[in-house]
C-alpha positions as CSV (number, residue, x, y, z in Angstrom):
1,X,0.0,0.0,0.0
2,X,1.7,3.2,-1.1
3,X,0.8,6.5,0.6
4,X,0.5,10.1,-0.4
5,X,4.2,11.4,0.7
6,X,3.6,14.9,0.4
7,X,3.1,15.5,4.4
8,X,6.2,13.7,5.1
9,X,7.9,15.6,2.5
10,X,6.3,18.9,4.4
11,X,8.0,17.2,7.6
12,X,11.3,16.6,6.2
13,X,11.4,19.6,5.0
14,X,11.1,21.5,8.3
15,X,13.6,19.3,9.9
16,X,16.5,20.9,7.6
17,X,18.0,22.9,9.5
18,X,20.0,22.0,12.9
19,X,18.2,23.7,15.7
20,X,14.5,25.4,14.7
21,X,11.7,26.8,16.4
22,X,9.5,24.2,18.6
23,X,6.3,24.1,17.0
24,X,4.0,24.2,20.3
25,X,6.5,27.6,21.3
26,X,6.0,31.3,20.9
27,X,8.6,32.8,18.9
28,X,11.1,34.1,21.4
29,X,10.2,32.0,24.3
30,X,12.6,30.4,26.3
31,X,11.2,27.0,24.8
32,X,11.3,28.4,21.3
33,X,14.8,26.4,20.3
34,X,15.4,23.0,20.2
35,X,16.5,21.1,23.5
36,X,20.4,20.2,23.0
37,X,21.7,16.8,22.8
38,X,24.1,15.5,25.5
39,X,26.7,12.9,25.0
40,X,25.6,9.5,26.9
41,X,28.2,7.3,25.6
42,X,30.1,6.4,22.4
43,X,30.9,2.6,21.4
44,X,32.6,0.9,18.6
45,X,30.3,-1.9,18.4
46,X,26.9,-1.4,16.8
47,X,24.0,-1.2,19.1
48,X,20.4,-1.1,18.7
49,X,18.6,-1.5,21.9
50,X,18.4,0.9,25.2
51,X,17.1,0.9,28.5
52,X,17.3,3.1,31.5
53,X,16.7,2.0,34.9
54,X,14.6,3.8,37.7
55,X,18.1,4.5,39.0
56,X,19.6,5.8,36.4
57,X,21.3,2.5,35.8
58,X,21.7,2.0,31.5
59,X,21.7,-1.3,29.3
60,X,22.5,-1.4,25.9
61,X,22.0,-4.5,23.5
62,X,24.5,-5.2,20.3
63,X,22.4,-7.0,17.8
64,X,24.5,-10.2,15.7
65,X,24.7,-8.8,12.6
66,X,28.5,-9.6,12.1
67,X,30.8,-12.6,13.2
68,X,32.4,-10.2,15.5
69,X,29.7,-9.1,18.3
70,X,31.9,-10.3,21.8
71,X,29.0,-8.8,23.7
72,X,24.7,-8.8,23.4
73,X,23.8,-7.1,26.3
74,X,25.4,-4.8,28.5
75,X,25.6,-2.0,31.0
76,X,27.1,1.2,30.3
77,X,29.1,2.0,33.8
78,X,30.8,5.2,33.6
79,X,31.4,4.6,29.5
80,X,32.3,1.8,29.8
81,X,30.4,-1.3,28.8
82,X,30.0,-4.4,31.0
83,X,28.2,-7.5,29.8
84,X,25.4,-8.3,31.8
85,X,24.6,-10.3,33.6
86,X,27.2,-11.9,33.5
87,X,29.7,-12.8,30.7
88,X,28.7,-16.4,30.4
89,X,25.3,-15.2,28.9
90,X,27.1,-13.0,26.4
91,X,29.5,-16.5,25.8
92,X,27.7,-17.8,22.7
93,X,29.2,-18.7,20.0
94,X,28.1,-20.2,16.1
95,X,27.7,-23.7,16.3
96,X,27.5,-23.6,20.2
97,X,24.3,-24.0,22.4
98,X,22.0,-21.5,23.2
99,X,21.0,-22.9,26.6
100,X,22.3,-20.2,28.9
101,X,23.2,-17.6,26.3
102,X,22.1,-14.4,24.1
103,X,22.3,-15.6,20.6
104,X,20.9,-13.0,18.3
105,X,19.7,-9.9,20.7
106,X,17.6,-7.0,19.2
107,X,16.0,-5.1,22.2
108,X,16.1,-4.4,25.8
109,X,13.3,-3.1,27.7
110,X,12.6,-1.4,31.6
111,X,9.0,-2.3,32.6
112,X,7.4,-0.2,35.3
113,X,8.5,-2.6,37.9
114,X,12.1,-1.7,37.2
115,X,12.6,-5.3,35.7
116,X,14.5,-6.0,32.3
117,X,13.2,-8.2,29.3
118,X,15.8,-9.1,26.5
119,X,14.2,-9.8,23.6
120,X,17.0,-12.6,21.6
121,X,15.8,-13.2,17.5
122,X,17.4,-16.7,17.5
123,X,18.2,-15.0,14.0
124,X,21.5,-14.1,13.3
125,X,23.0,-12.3,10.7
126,X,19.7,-12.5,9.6
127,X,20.5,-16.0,8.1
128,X,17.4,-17.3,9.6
129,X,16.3,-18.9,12.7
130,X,18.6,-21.3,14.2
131,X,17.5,-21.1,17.9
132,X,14.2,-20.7,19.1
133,X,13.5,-17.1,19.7
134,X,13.0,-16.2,23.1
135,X,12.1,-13.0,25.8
136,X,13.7,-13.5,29.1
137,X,12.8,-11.3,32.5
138,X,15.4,-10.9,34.5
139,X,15.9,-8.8,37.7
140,X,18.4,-6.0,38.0
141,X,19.9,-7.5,41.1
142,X,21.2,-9.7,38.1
143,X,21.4,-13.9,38.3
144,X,19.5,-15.7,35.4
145,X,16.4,-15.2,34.3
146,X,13.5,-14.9,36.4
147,X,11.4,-16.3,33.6
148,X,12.0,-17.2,29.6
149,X,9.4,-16.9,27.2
150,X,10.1,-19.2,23.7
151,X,8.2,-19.1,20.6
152,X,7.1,-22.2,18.7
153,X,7.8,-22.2,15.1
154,X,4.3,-21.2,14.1
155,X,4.9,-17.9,15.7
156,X,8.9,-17.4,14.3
157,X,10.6,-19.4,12.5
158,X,12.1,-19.4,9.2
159,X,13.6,-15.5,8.1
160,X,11.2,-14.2,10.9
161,X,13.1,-11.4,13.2
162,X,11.4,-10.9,16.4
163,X,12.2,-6.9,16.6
164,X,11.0,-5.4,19.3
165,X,8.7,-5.3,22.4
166,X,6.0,-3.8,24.7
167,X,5.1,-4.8,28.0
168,X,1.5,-4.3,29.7
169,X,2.5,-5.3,33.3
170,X,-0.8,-4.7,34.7
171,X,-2.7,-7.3,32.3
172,X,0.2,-9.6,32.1
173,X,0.7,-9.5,28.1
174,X,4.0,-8.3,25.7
175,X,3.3,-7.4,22.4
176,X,5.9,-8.2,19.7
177,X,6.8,-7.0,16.1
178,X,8.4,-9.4,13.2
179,X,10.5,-7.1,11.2
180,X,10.9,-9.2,8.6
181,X,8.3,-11.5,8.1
182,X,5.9,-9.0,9.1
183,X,3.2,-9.2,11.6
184,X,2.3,-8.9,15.7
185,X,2.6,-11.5,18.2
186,X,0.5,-11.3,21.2
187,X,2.6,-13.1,24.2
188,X,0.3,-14.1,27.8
189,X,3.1,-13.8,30.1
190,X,1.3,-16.0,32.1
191,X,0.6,-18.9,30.4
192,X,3.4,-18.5,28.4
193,X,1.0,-18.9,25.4
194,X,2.0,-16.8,22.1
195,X,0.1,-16.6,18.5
196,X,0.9,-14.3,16.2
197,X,-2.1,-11.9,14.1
198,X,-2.3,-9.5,11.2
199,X,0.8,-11.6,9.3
200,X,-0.5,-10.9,6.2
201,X,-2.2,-6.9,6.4
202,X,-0.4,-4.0,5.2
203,X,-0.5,-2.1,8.2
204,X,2.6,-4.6,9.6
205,X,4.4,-4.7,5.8
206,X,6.7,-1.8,4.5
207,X,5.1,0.6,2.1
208,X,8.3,1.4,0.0
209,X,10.9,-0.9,-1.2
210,X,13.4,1.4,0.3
211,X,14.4,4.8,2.1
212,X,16.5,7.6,1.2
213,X,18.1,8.3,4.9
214,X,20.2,11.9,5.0
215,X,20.8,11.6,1.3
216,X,21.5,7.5,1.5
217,X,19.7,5.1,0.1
218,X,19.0,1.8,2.4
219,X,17.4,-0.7,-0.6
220,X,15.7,-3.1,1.9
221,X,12.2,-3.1,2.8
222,X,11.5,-3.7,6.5
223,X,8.2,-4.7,7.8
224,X,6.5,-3.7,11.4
225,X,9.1,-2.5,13.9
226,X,8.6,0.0,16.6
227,X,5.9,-1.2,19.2
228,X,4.4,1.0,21.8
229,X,1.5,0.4,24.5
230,X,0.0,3.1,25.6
231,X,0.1,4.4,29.4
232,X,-3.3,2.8,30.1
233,X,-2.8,-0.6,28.1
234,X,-5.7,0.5,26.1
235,X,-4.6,1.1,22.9
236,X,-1.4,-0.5,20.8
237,X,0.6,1.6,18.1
238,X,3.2,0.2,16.0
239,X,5.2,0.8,12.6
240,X,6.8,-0.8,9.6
241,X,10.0,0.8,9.2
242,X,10.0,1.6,5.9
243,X,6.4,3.3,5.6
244,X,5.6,6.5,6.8
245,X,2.3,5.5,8.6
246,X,1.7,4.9,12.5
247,X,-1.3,2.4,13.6
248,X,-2.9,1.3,16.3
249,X,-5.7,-1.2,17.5
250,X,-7.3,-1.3,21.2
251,X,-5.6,-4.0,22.8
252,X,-8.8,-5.6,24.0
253,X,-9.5,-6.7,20.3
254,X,-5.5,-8.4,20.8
255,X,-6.3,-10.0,23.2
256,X,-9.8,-12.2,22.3
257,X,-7.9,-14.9,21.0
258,X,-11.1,-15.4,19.0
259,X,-11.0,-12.7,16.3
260,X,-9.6,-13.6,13.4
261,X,-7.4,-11.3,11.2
262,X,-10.3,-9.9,9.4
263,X,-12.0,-9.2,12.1
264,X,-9.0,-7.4,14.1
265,X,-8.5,-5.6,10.4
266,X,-11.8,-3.8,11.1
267,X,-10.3,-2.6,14.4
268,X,-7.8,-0.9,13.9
269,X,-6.6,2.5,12.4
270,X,-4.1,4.6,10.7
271,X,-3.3,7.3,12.4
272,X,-1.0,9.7,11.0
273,X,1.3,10.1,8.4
274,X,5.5,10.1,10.0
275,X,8.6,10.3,8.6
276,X,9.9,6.8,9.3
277,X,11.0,5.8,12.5
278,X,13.0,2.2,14.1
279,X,11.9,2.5,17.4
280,X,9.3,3.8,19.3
281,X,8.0,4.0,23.0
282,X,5.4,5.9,25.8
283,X,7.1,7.9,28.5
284,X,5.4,8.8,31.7
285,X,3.3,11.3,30.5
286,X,1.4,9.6,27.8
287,X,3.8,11.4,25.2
288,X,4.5,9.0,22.4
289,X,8.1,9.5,21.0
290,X,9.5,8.4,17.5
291,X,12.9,8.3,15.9
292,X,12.5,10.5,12.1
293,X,15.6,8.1,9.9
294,X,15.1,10.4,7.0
295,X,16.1,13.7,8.2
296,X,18.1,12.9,12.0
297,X,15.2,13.7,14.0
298,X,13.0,12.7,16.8
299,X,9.3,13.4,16.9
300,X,6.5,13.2,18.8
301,X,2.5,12.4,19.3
302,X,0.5,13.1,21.1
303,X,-2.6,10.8,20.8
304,X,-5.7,12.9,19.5
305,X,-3.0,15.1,19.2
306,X,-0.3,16.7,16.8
307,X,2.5,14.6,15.4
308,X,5.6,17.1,15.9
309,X,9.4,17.4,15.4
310,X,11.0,18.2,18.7
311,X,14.7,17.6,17.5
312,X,16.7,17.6,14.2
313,X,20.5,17.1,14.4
314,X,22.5,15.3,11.9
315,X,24.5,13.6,14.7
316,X,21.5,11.2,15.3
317,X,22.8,8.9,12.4
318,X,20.1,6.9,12.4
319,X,17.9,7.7,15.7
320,X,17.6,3.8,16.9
321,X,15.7,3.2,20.1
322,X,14.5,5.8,22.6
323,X,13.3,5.7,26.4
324,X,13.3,7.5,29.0
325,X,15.4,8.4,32.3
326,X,14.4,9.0,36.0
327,X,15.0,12.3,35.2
328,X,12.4,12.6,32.6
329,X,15.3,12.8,29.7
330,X,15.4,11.0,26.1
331,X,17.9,8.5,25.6
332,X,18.3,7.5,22.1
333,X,21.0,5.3,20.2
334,X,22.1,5.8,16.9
335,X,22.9,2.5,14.9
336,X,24.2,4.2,11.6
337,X,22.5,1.2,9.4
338,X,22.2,3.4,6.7
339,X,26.1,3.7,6.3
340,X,28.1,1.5,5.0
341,X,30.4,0.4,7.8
342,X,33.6,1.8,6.3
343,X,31.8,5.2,6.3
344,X,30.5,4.5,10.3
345,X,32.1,6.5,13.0
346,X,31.6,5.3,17.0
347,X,28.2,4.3,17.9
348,X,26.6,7.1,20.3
349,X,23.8,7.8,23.0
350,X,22.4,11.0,23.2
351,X,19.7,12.3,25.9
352,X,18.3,15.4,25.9
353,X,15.5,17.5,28.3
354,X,11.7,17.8,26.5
């Protein structure tokens, strides 16, 4: 499905120049500039995932997209990175089991309850699945995981590539996207039961067979990526990363394991026309916050709201993942897919104050 592109061509357009006025600002107001990126971190290795702690504490993930990736997930202690939880989960190796270890991660997450989930593809190199995909829970006292979720074939298997996660604490249920085969999985975190919906609609299938990302062409289409639930658990939005739509679907409808596609199709809705994003999430406020690949920039919605820039700055090379600190600051990564890696300099976190 291929989308009118002259709003997001309005959108890139305004995101041209470094630092510009905020659009909910008076001119000449003390908010009337763009907030100013601070330096979290820098890395050599490629990450993807980030995830701040209610103290402050920061974990990173390094997705296996090389033969090279000594560490999957780690915390950043005073810039330096540490693999956590240990380093015999970050131990695995090709050929070598996966009982114990990270093989493929893509995301972390903080829930509400200050717990982590690690979302691990079984998928590396994008080769295909080789272990079965699985989210573990762990507590930030460290140890193994508290629980581990794993998905049966029906729900990943093949060239699917779990991406990334949402997690409604209060009704016990993560929601998934497959980045490459397309699709949602709905996971009970209680019965450990997964099935995955909407494989087949557009809404979770890229719109374009490719972006043009600050002037670079990336020729690969990716299918539904960023996942977010909203404050209440009502509602769930999500992306495909190469589209330039955001949808969403009340959550109730996800979870009666009786509807069928079709009849989850009638429930759900575009909702506004973005420059394309890779991650996106809810902080605290209800304030939904998306990374903008084409142009450097973060964004954000408001639901029955505007869909805004808040930040254009051509160090985000490729605004990855985004959350937020105790502090009520943005932390995003910058992955730099859209460079080749010759052309790649270190891998940074930024934060910055809405």
């Amino acid at each position: 499905m291929r989308l009118a592109l002259l709003p997001v061509a309005a959108l890139l357009a305004a995101g041209c120049a470094r630092t510009s006025t905020r659009p909910d600002a008076a001119a000449g107001s003390p908010e009337a500039r763009e907030p100013e990126l601070e330096l979290v971190a820098r890395s050599p290795r490629q990450w993807t995932g980030i995830a701040v702690s209610n103290e402050g504490r920061i974990f990173v993930n390094f997705p296996r997209w090389s033969e090279d990736v000594p560490t999957s997930v780690a915390e950043v202690k005073d810039g330096a990175i540490v693999p956590w939880p240990d380093a015999a989960w970050n131990s695995w190796t090709p050929g070598g089991s996966a009982e114990g270890r990270f093989v493929a991660v893509q995301s972390v997450v903080v829930d509400r309850r200050n717990r982590l989930w690690v979302l691990d593809t079984g998928n590396p190199g994008f080769k295909g699945v080789i272990a079965p995909p699985r989210l573990h829970r762990f507590e930030l006292s460290g140890g193994p995981p508290a629980r581990t979720y794993a998905f049966p074939p029906e729900v990943s298997s093949g060239d699917s590539y779990l991406n990334d996660v949402s997690v409604d604490i209060e009704r016990e249920i993560a929601y998934l996207t497959d980045s490459q085969a397309g699709g949602l999985v709905v996971l009970d975190l209680n019965t450990g039961s997964a099935r995955k919906v909407l494989a087949q609609h557009p809404s979770t299938h890229a719109e374009f067979s490719h972006l043009t990302v600050m002037g670079r062409p990336m020729k690969k289409a990716v299918q539904s990526d960023g996942i977010a639930v909203s404050r209440d658990g009502q509602t769930l939005y999500w992306s495909a990363l190469t589209g330039h739509s955001l949808w969403r679907i009340p959550t109730e409808a996800l979870r009666d394991a009786s509807l069928t596609d079709e009849a989850l199709a009638g429930r759900l809705e575009r909702v506004h026309t973005i420059v394309a994003p890779d991650g996106i999430f809810f902080d605290r406020k209800g304030v939904l916050w998306l990374g903008g690949l084409e142009n450097s920039s973060v964004n954000r919605y408001v639901p029955g709201g505007r869909y805004e820039q808040v930040i254009q700055d051509d160090r985000l090379r490729w605004p990855d993942s985004l959350t937020e600190g105790p502090e009520g600051k943005i932390y995003v990564t910058t992955s730099q897919i859209h460079l080749p890696p010759a052309e790649r300099g270190p891998y940074e976190i930024y934060r910055f104050q809405p």
